[in-house]
C-alpha positions in Angstrom: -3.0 -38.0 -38.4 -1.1 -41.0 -37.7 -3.0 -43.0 -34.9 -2.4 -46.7 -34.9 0.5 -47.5 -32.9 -1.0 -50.3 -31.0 2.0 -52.6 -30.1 2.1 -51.4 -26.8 -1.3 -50.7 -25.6 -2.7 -54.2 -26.3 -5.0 -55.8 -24.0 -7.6 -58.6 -24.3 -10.1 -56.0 -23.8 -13.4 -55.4 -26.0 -13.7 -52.2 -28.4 -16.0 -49.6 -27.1 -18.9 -48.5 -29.4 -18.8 -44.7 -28.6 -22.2 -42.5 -29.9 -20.7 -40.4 -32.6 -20.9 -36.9 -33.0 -24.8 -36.8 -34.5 -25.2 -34.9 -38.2 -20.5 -35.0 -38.5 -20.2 -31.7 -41.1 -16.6 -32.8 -42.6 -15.9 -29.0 -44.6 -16.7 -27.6 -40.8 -14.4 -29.9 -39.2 -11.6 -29.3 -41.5 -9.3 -26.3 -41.1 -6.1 -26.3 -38.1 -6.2 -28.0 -34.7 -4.1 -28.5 -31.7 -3.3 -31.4 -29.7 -4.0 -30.9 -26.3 -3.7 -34.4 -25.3 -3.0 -37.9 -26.7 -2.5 -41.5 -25.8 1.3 -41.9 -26.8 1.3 -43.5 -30.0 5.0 -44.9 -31.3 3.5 -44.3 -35.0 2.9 -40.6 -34.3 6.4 -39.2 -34.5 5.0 -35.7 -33.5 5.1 -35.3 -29.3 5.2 -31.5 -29.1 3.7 -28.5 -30.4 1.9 -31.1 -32.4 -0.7 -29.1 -34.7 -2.9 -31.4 -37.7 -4.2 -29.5 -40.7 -7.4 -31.0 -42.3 -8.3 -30.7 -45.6 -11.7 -31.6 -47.2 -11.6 -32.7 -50.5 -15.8 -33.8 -50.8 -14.1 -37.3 -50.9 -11.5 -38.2 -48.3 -9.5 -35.9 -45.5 -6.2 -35.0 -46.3 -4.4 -34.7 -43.1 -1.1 -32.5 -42.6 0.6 -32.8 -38.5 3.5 -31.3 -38.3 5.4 -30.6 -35.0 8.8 -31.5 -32.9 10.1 -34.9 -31.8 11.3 -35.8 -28.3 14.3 -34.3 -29.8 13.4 -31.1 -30.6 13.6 -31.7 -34.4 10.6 -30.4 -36.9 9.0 -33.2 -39.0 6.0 -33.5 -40.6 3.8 -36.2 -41.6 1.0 -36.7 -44.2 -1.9 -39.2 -44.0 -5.4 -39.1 -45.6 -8.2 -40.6 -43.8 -11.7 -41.7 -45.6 -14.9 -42.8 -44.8 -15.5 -45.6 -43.1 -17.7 -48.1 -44.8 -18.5 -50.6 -41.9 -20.2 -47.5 -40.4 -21.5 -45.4 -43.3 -21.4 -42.8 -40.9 -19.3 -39.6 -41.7 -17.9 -38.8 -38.0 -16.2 -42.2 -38.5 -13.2 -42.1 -40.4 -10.2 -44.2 -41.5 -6.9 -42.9 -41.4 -4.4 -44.4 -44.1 -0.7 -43.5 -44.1 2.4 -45.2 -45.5 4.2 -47.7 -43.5 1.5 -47.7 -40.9 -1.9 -50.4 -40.5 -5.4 -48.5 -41.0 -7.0 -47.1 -38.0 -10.1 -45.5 -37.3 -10.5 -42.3 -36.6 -14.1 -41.4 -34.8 -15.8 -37.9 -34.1 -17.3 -38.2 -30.2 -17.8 -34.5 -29.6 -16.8 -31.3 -31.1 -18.4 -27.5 -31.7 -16.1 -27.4 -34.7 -14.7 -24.0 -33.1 -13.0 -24.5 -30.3 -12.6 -28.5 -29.2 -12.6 -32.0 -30.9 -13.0 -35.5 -28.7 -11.6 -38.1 -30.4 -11.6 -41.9 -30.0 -10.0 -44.7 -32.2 -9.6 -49.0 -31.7 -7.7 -51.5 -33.2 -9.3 -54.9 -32.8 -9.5 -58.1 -34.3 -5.7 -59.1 -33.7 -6.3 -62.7 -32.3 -8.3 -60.9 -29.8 -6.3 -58.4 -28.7 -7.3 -54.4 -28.8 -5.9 -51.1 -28.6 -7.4 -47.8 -27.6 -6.5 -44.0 -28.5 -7.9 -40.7 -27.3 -7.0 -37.8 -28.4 -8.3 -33.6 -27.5 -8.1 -30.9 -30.1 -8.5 -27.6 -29.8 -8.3 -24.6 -32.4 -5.9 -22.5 -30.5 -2.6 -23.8 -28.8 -4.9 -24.5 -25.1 -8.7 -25.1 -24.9 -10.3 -24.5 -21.8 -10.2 -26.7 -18.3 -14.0 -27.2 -18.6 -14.1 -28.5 -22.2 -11.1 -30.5 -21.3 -12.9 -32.5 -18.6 -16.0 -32.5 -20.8 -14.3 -34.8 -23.2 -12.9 -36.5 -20.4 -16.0 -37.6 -18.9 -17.7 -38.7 -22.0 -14.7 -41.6 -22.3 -15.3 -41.7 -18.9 -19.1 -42.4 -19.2 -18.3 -45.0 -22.0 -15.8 -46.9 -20.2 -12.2 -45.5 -21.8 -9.8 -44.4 -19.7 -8.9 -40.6 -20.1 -5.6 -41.2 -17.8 -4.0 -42.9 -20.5 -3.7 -39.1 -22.2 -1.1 -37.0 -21.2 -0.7 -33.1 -21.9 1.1 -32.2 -25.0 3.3 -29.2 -24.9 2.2 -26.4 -26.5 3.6 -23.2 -25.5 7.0 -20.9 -26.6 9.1 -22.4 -27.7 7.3 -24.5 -30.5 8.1 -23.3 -34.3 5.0 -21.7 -34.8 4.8 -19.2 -32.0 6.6 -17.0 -34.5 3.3 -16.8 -37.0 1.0 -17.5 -34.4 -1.2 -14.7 -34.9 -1.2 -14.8 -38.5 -1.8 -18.8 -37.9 -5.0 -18.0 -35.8 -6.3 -15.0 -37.9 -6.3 -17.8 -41.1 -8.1 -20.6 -38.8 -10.6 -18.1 -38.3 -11.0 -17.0 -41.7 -11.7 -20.5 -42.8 -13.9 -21.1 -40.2 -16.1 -17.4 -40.7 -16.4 -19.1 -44.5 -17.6 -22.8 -43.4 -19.8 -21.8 -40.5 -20.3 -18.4 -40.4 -19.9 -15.9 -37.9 -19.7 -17.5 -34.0 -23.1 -17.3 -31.8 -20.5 -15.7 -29.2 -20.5 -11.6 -29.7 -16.8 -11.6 -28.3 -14.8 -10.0 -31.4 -11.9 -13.1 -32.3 -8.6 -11.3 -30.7 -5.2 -13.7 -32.0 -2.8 -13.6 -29.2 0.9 -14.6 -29.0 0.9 -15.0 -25.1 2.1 -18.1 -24.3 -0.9 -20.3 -23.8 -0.4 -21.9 -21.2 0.5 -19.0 -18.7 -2.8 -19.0 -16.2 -4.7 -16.1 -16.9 -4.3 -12.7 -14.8 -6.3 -12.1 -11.8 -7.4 -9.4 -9.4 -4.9 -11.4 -6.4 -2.0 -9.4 -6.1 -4.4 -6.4 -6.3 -6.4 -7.4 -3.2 -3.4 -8.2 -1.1 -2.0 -4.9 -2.2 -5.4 -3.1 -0.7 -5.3 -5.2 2.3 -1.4 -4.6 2.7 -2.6 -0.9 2.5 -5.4 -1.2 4.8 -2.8 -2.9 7.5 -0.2 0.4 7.2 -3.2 2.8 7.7 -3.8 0.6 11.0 -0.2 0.8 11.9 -0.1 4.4 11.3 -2.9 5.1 13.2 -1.7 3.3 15.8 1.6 5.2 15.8 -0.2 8.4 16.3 -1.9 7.2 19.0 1.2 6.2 20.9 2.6 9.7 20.1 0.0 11.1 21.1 0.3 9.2 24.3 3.5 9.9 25.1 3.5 13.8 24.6 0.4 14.1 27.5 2.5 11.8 29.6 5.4 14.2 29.1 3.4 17.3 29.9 2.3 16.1 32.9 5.8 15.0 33.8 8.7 17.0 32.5 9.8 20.0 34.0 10.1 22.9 31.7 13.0 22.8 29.1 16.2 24.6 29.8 18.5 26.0 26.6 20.6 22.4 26.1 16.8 20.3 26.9 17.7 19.3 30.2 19.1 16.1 28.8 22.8 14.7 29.9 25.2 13.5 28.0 27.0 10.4 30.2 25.8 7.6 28.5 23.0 6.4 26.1 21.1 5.2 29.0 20.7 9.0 30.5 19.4 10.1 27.4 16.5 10.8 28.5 16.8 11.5 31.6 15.8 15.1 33.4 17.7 17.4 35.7 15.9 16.7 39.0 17.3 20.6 40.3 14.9 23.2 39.5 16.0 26.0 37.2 16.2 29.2 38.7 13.0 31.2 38.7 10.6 27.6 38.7 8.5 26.9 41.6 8.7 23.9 43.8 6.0 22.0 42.3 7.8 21.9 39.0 10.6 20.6 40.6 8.2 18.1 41.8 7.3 17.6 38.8 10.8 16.2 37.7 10.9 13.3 40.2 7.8 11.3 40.7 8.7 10.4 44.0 9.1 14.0 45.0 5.8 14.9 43.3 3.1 16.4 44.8 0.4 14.1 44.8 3.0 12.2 47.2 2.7 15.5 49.9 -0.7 14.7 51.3 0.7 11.3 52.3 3.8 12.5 53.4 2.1 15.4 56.1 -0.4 12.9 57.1 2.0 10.3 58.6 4.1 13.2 60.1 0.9 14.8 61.7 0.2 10.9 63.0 3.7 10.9 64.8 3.2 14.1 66.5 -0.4 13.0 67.7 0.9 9.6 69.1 4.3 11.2 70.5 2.1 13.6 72.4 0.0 11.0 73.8 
């Protein structure tokens, strides 16, 4: 992997000494990775769907990235990167490739199956330094949780993790085609290097686009609680019907053949014949005007037997 484009990310600041991933297994770490994110490097021609192929050789890494330029155009570059002698330590490495300056390349963090942390410095240019991060995964997205775990360990160290930005991985990119084939390889190789994950969760290649968030229960909840809101409604409904036919027994007069109902305008709809049919009694013609009804009768006899008993006085 190409990682040493430095002429723009200068500053006057110090190199960080980063703890390195403790007992680096090179033949684990080899195999297919993702970038997830990266510091923009000018040397790294690859900006999306950008995936690096490691090969261990027992000597030196032979690295293959391939992936699409801010043009949309496939290329593919080839690098090697060997071990660093300053350090004698295996997780640091030094990335050589043609037409570019030597960079490191240094291990911070990885489970060798599912993320990678990365971190590389240029120094020594009459003073000057550049920094690169970089976060790999073995499957076109990596969790939130791991992400932010490599995050805070440049964070704890004194890098700045802002300086990455997301690369695109996701449909379109080339490979989504043989994605599944892609994945069932990667884990192949990695069932041969390290054996079978501590995870029982069979491996299940997908060719979903990655990052799609995942499904949740959401819509189904609001659909139960949309549900539970009807059955209130309804309810309610039948109440109010329910209502309204006792208020109409104890008001309407019995039904005639055409309902009792005129036909003049839409505001009489509902309006009832105050005449009583022939054969009713006077209270159900009460019954069809409330201010004829009989619970009005009472009043009405009592003022009239008060106006006899004062006339007569």
């Amino acid at each position: 992997m190409l990682c040493s484009a430095f002429q723009v990310f200068w500053s006057l600041e110090t190199a960080l000494k980063f703890t390195l991933k403790e007992n680096f297994d090179p033949m684990k770490y080899s195999g297919l990775w993702f970038d997830i994110e990266s510091v923009p490097n000018e040397y790294q021609y690859t900006k999306k769907c950008v995936t690096q192929n490691y090969t261990w050789t027992g000597e030196q890494m032979d690295v293959a990235t391939r992936g699409l330029t801010d043009d949309d155009e496939k290329i593919r570059q080839m690098a090697v990167m060997v071990k660093d002698e300053s350090l004698l330590d295996p997780a640091s490495m030094i990335v050589q490739a043609a037409g570019v300056p030597e960079a490191p390349y240094q291990i911070i963090a990885t489970d060798y199956r599912t993320y990678s942390c990365v971190y590389s410095c240029l120094d020594g240019y009459a003073g000057f330094m550049a920094e690169f991060m970089w976060v790999f995964s073995r499957t076109p997205s990596l969790p939130a949780d791991k992400i932010k775990y490599c995050h805070d360990i440049f964070n704890n160290t004194g890098a700045d993790p802002m300086k990455m930005v997301p690369v695109v991985q996701q449909d379109p990119c080339p490979y989504f085609e043989k994605l599944d084939k892609m994945l069932m390889e990667s884990e192949k190789h990695l069932l041969k290097v390290m054996g079978p994950p501590s995870s029982s969760k069979p491996f299940t290649p997908s060719t979903i686009p990655p990052n799609l968030p995942p499904t949740t229960s959401r819509p189904r909840v609001q659909d139960n609680n949309m549900q539970e809101q009807m059955n209130v409604v309804h309810e309610e409904e039948e109440d109010l019907k329910h209502d309204l036919k006792s208020s109409s027994r104890s008001h309407d007069p019995p039904k005639r053949a055409n309902g009792g109902r005129t036909r003049d305008s839409p505001s009489k709809v509902n309006e009832v014949a105050a005449i009583p049919p022939h054969g009713s009694s006077v209270r159900d013609a009460e019954r069809t005007d409330p201010s004829t009804s009989s619970t009005f009768v009472p009043a009405i006899q009592l003022l009239f037997l008060l106006l006899t008993f004062l006339l007569c006085f």
